[in-house]
Structure formats: structure tokens, C-alpha cells
ROVO-446164 format. One line per field, with one value per residue (C-alpha): x, y, z. Coordinates in steps of 0.1 Angstrom, whole numbers. Layout:
BEGIN
c1: [X:...] $
c2: [Y:...] $
c3: [Z:...] $
//
This chain:
BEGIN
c1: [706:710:731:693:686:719:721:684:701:728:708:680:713:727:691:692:727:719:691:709:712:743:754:753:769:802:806:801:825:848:842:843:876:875:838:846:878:856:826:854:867:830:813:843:834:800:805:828:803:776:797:820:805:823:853:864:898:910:927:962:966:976:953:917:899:915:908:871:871:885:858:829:823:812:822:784:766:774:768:763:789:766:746:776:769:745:770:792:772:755:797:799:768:781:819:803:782:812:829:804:798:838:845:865:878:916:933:922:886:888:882:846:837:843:827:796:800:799:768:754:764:745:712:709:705:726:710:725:764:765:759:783:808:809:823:853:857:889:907:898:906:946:948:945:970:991:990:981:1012:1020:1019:1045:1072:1063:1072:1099:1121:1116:1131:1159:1168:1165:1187:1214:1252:1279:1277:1315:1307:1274:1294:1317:1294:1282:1316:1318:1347:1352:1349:1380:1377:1337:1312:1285:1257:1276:1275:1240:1235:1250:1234:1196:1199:1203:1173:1154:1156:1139:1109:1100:1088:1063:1031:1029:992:986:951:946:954:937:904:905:913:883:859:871:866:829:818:833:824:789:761:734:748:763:722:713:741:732:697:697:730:746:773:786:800:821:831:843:868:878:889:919:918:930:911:897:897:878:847:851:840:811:799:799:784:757:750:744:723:697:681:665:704:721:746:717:705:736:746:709:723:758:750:762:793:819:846:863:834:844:817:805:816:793:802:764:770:795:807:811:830:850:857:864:875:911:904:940:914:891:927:937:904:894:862:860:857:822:807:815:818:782:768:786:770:736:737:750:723:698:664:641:669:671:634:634:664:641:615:608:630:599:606:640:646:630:636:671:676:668:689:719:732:731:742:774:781:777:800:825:817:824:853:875:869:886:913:921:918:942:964:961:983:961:930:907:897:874:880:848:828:837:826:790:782:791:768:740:741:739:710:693:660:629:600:565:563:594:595:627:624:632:663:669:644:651:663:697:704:695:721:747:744:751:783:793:787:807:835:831:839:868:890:873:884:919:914:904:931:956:986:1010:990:1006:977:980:1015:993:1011:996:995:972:989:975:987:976:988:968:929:922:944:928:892:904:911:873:857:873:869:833:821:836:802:777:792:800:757:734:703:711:688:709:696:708:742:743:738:763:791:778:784:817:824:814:836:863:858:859:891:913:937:960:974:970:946:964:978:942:926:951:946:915:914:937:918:884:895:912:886:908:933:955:934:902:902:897:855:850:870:851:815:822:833:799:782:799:790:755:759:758:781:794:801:823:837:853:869:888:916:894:883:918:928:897:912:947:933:913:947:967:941:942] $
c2: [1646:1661:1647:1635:1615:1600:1590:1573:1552:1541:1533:1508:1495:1484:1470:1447:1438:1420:1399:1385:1348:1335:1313:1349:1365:1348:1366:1398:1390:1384:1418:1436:1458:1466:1477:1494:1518:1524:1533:1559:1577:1577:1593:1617:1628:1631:1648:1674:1680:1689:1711:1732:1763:1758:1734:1743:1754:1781:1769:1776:1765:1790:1777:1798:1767:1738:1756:1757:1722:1712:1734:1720:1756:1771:1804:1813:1788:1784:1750:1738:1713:1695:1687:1665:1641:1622:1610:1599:1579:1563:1556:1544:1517:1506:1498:1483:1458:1453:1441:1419:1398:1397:1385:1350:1341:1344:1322:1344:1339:1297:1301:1316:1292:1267:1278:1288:1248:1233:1254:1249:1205:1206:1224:1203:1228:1206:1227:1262:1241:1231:1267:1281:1253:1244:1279:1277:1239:1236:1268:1250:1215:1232:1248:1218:1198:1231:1235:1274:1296:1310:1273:1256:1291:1287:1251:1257:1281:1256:1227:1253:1262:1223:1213:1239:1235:1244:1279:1286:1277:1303:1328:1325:1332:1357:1378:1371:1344:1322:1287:1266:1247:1255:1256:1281:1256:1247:1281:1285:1255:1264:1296:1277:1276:1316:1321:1297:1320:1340:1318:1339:1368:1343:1335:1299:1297:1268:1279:1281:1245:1235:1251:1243:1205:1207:1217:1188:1161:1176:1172:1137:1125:1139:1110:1131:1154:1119:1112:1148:1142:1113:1119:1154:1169:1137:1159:1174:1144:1141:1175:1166:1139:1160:1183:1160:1164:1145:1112:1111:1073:1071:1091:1072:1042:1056:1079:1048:1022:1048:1053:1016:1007:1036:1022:1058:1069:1088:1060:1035:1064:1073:1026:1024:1056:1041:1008:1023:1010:1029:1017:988:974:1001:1019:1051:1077:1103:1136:1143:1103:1127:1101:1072:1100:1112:1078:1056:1086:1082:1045:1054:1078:1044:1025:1047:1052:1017:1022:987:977:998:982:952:946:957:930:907:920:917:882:874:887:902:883:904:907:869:860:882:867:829:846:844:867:875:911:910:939:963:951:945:988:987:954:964:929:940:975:963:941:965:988:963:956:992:1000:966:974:1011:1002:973:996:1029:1001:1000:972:955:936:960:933:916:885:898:883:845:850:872:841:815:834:835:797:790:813:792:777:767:781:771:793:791:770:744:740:774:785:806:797:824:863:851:824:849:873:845:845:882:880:852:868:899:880:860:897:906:878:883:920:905:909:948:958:981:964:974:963:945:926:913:890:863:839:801:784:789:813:851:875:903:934:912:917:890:863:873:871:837:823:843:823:790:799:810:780:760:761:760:723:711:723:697:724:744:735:712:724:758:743:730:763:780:755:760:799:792:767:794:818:792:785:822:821:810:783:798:840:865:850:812:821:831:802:780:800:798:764:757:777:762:728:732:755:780:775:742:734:723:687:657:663:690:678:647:667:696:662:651:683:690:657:667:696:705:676:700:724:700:693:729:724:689:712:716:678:669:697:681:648:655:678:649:627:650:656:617] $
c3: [1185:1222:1245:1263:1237:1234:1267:1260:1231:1253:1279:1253:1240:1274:1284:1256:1260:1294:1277:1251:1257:1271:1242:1223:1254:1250:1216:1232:1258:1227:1218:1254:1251:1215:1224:1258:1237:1213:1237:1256:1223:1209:1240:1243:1211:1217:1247:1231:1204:1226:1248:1222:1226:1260:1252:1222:1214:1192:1159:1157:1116:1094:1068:1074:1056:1074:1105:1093:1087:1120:1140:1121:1105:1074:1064:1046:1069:1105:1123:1156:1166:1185:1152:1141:1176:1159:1130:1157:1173:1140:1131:1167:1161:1129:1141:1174:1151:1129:1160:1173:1145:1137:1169:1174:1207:1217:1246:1272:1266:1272:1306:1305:1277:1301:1325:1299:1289:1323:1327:1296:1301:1335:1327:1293:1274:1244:1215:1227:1243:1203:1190:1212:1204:1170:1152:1174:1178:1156:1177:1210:1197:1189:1219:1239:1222:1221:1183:1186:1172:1203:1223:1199:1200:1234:1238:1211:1229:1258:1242:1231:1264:1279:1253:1269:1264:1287:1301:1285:1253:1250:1270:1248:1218:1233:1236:1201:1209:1177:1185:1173:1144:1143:1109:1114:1119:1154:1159:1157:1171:1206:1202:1205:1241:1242:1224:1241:1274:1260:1259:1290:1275:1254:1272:1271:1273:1301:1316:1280:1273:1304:1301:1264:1279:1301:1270:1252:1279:1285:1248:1245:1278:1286:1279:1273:1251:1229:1230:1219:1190:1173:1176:1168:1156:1142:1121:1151:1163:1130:1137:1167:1148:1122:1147:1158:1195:1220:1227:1194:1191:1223:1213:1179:1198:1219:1190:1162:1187:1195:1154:1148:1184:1167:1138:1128:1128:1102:1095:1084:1064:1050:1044:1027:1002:995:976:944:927:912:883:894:917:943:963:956:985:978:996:1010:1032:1052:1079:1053:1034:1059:1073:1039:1012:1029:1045:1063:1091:1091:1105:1125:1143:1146:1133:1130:1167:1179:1150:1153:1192:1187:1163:1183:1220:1203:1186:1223:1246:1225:1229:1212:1185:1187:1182:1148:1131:1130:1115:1075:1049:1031:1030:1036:1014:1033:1068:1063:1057:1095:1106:1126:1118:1077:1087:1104:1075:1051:1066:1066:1032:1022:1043:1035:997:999:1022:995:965:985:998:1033:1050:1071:1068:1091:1112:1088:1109:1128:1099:1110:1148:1136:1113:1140:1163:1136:1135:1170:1171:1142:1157:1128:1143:1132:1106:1087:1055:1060:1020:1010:1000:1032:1057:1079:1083:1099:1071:1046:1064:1066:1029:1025:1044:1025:992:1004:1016:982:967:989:979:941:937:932:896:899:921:906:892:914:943:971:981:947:962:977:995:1002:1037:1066:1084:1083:1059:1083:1056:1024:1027:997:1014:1052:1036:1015:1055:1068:1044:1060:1095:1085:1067:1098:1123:1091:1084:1118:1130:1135:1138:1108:1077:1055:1024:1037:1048:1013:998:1012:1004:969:970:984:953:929:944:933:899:894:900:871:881:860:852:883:902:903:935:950:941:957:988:990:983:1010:1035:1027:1031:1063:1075:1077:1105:1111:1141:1129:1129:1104:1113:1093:1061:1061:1068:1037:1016:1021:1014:988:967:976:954:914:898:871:898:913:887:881:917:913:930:959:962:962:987:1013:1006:1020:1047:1062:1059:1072:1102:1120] $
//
């Protein structure tokens, strides 16, 4: 290869280098001064190939062979030096490929990722900001808490030298002057502030953190590119959580309320795919339903997220205000098995369903806000209007009774999975009374129910058969409870919070209105509950 040709490589190479697209560009950036050192020492080489007639040296070995070797010489066969150029340069290609694709990015090279993502952010171009991002998301997401290496010896040797003692006492150390009546951990512990001075020999990375900082707040902040996420790249924004950075909680809430006002999103896919039960009636977390997964596998990331508020601030913005939303919960259930897959009503409540089971099964002290579950049905009965076409005789004349039913029935299973908790179980130590247990889901669902069944007894619109059948499905849920062995003490809670509707402050109305209801119901049913007849009885006395 002549050094013509060579340069004709180089100069191809370096023409499409400046074409490559800038979310590839960053990467080369990565690899600019590994690439440049290598680019000097290769076309030196070259260079002194091609020209060795004229710049080679004379070898100075003793050893004939070696010295053949060296000069790129054969005793039988001589060869040009300039032959062995074109090896160089195919070792040089190789190495400069190697480099390129082994590239990660160090501190220094935050700053033009910003700058590439600010770019990137304003033109919309979502698709390429993600590519560039999402290899290196966990790297920028410790550097702007300051969880790289070099950050936390850094901030290390600067809590060291903060801490300082008296200067006598490290002087003194430092001439080697044995402190009185010392052990050698005070020793070492007045040396700390000598050591931490030399935290200024240790970068400690604050552009770094700042640009990394700036990254961070355009990917959880940008609007459009939360669109282009759930719509398009829905994993990236669990990326983004598992990555731990800063205002985590915040995105959380915009990237869950987002999921669940899309019905084509990939959380009603992934609630329509997780309706399988598991030993001990627990749901089935399958690993390919990643956010569920991520979110409810270790239900202690659901609690400290609050994944509970998006969704349910949601349902309750939309039973609120949402006409169109409105008009199709008074239509008929007829195919409610189907439509329901794209409900966000069912959705939310199915979430809930799913993550208050795990968190009582991994024993999570607190009831995860299930106390949303009272206010959704309240809002579902005010919204209760028969339209022309619904049948007042059917069980559940409409889509939002039929809904009210659901969340009864999985409320009916939180206080029910008392007898399927482990043994050891702290939400097994129900205690009775009407105020909240707020670390015991089975007593805060026992008081739900209450609260819950409070507006479908006090309505004057809502379908008395309907009314009827739900105080029956509460019923049930009580004589499946034994009155005596582990689940005594849930039964009489729940007894206690049904009668009184579950709070202190409901009034002797609704006693009286559930004692009418419920002698409209099965008599042998009733007759299963005496506990709960008796329980209405005083509550009604107790309320004048």
C-alpha cells in the first residue's frame, strides 16, 4: 500500500466520520483521545515504513537475526519496509473499531451529552435522545446524586476534613507525639482530618453532577418526550425508576397517570395479562408484565413510590368531570367482559387489587391507600342515572353498578385472605373498634367496606334491587368468616365496621336503612349473621 493510497483511506474514513449521526457521534467523542494516540503512533509508523530507505537506522544488536527482524529483512529474501504499511494500518482499523464500540462515557464527557440532549429535547427528535440515553442511563443517574467512586472519596475526604480537631492535636500526630492516655482508634480518628486535606488532589466532579443533573430533569420533565414514552418506548420510563435518580417519585406520578389516561397503554396490556393466581390466592407477577413486576415483586418500591396516588387521583378526576366517561358508565354491562379490558375505572381497580394483595402477603405496614376504593364507589353512585335502555330488573343494570360490584368483591377478598396469610403475619393481630389500623390491610379493608357500602344505602336513585345485592355480597363475605379460630377477630371487625358504616360518624340513618335492606334479603343468609343483626341494632341505639 503506498503512502497515496493511505492517505486516500484516511481521507474516506474522515469523510464518513463527519456523517455519522449525532446520537452515534457522542460515542466517538467517547473515543476521541484513545483514537487521536493511536492515529499519531499508527501514521508515524506508516510514515517510517514508507520512508526507511531514508530514515532508517543502523542496528546496533549483537544478534545478526534480531537485527534482521527489527529492520524488516530477510537474509535469502529482501523486503521493502514500505510493504509492511499496509499491516499497520489494517492493525490500526481494527484497534480503532475496537475502541469505538468499547467506548462508555467518563465524567468529562456529561457536558456534551447535555448539550446533545437539550438539542436532541428541542428538535423532537425523541427516538434518537432515547438511543443515546438509555446505555448510559444508570452512570448518569449516579453521577447526579454523586454515587460515582470518585464523587463519594471526594465528598468523603470532605466530611474528613470538616469534621477537623484542634490544630495541636493533628500537629501533634503528625510529629509522631503520643497522645496521653490514647487507644489507637483515637489516633486514627484525629488523624481523619489529615487525610481529608487531601481531598484536593481528588476531582470532585461538580460540572459532572450538574450536567448529569440537567440530563435528568430534561428526561423527567419534557412533555413530549413523556408522550413519545408511553406511546412508544413505554420501558424506558421504568428504566428511568429503576435507575434511582433524584425526583423519582415525581416522574412516578406523571409517568403512571399518563399509562392509565391511554387505554392502548402497556399497563392495560400488561392488567388484562396478570389475572392469574398463584398459591395462596396471590397474583401471578410474571417477569414479561415488567412494570407490574417491577412495581409489586418487592411491593416495598410500590410504597415508597406511591404508585397508589396517579392511579387513583385519576379514577377519581374522571368520575368527577368526565362526561363522555360519564354517559358510558349508565349504559348496559352486556359485554362487560370485553369492554371492561379497556375501562380505566376496572384498570385502577385492578391495580389496587394486585398491589394490596403483595404488600399483605411481603408484609408491608401500611394499607396502600386502599381507602381510595370508598370515594371511587361513592362517585359511581352519584353518577347512577337509568337511561332508557337499561333494564332496572337485572342484577346490575348498568356498567358502573357492575363495576361497584367488582370492587366490592375485591375488597371482600382483602379482608378474606386473612386465612392465607403466613402465620407469623402481623396483619393477622386484628384489633376491633372503628378506628384505623393504618399498618393492617385486612382490618383497613374490613372499615372500606363500611365506608363503601355507606352512599349505596343512604341513595335514593340507585336501583334497589342493586342496593340489595350488594349488601348481600357484603353478608357473604361474613359468614365466611368463622366466628370462631383465626378469623374470630375479622369477623367481629368487620361486623363492627359494616354496621357503623365504617367510622363513628355516620348517623342512626344508615343503621336503620341497611336494617331494612338486609331483611329484604335471603332469610337463611341472615340467619348466618345474627352477630351482625345484633351489631346494627346497637349501632342505631347508640346513634340518637
Amino acid at each position: 500500500m503506498t503512502l497515496d493510497g493511505f492517505l486516500a483511506a484516511f481521507a474516506l474514513a474522515a469523510a464518513i466520520y463527519a456523517v455519522i449521526p449525532s446520537v452515534h457521534r457522542l460515542r466517538a467523542t467517547l473515543a476521541l483521545w484513545p483514537q487521536a494516540l493511536l492515529a499519531f503512533v499508527s501514521l508515524s509508523l506508516v510514515l517510517y515504513l514508507e520512508y526507511f530507505r531514508y530514515l532508517g537506522q543502523p542496528c546496533w544488536l549483537s544478534s545478526q537475526k534480531l537485527c534482521q527482524i527489527i529492520t524488516l529483512q530477510q537474509a535469502d529474501q529482501p523486503q521493502e519496509a514500505k510493504d509492511f504499511a499496509f499491516l499497520v494500518v489494517l492493525v490500526w482499523a481494527v484497534i480503532a473499531v475496537a475502541i469505538y464500540r468499547t467506548a462508555k462515557p467518563g465524567p468529562t464527557a456529561l457536558a456534551p451529552m447535555r448539550r446533545l440532549v437539550d438539542d436532541l429535547n428541542y428538535e423532537r427528535r425523541y427516538a434518537e435522545l432515547i438511543g443515546l440515553i438509555e446505555p448510559h442511563l444508570n452512570f448518569i443517574a449516579k453521577a447526579s446524586r454523586r454515587g460515582l467512586p470518585v464523587q463519594r472519596l471526594s465528598d468523603q475526604l470532605e466530611i474528613w476534613r470538616q469534621r477537623g480537631t484542634e490544630a495541636g492535636e493533628w500537629m501533634a500526630l503528625l510529629r509522631r507525639e503520643e497522645p496521653k492516655a490514647d487507644t489507637g482508634w483515637a489516633t486514627w480518628r484525629r488523624a481523619l482530618p489529615v487525610l481529608g486535606r487531601l481531598g484536593a488532589c481528588v476531582p470532585g466532579l461538580r460540572k459532572a453532577e450538574e450536567a448529569a443533573g440537567d440530563i435528568i430533569r430534561v428526561l423527567m420533565s419534557s412533555p413530549g418526550l413523556l408522550n413519545f414514552v408511553v406511546g412508544m418506548r413505554p420501558y424506558f420510563g421504568l428504566s428511568l425508576l429503576k435507575s434511582g435518580a433524584q425526583r423519582s417519585s415525581d416522574y412516578c406520578y406523571s409517568y403512571l397517570t399518563k399509562l392509565i389516561e391511554e387505554p392502548g397503554s402497556i399497563l392495560y396490556y400488561e392488567i388484562e395479562h396478570n389475572q392469574n393466581l398463584s398459591k395462596g390466592g396471590r397474583y401471578a407477577l410474571l417477569a414479561r408484565n415488567r412494570i407490574l413486576h417491577y412495581l409489586f415483586s418487592d411491593a416495598r418500591r410500590a410504597e415508597t413510590l406511591g404508585v397508589w396516588k396517579p392511579i387513583g387521583d385519576h379514577t377519581l378526576t374522571i368520575l368527577r368531570g368526565g362526561r363522555d366517561y360519564l354517559a358510558r358508565l349508565n349504559r348496559p354491562p352486556h359485554q362487560f367482559d370485553v369492554e371492561c379490558l379497556k375501562d380505566p375505572v376496572w384498570v385502577a381497580t385492578s391495580f389496587f387489587e394486585i398491589m394490596v394483595h403483595e404488600a399483605a402477603h411481603q408484609g408491608i405496614r401500611w394499607h396502600m391507600w386502599l381507602y381510595y376504593m370508598p370515594e371511587i364507589v361513592k362517585l359511581l353512585v352519584e353518577n347512577y342515572n337509568e337511561s332508557s335502555d337499561v333494564d332496572p330488573d337485572d342484577e346490575f343494570p348498568t356498567f358502573g353498578c357492575r363495576l361497584i360490584y367488582e370492587i366490592f368483591d375485591g375488597m371482600g377478598e382483602w379482608v378474606g385472605m386473612i386465612r392465607d396469610l403466613p402465620k407469623d403475619s402481623h396483619h393477622r393481630q386484628v384489633q376491633c373498634g372503628l378506628n384505623g389500623d393504618n399498618g393492617n390491610i385486612p382490618k383497613s379493608a374490613a372499615l372500606a367496606i363500611g365506608r363503601a357500602l355507606v352512599p349505596i344505602v343512604m341513595s335514593d336513585s340507585l336501583n334497589h334491587r342493586f342496593a340489595q345485592t350488594m349488601v348481600e355480597v357484603v353478608v357473604r363475605d361474613i359468614r365466611d368468616l368463622y366466628p370462631e379460630g383465626e378469623t374470630q377477630l375479622m369477623r367481629a371487625a368487620l361486623v363492627e365496621a359494616v354496621a357503623n358504616g365504617g367510622s363513628s360518624w355516620t348517623g342512626s340513618a344508615f343503621p336503620r336503612r341497611l336494617s331494612v335492606l338486609l331483611r329484604q334479603i335471603d332469610p337463611l343468609l341472615v340467619g348466618d349473621v345474627e352477630d351482625l343483626t345484633a351489631a346494627i341494632r346497637e349501632a342505631a341505639l347508640n346513634a340518637r
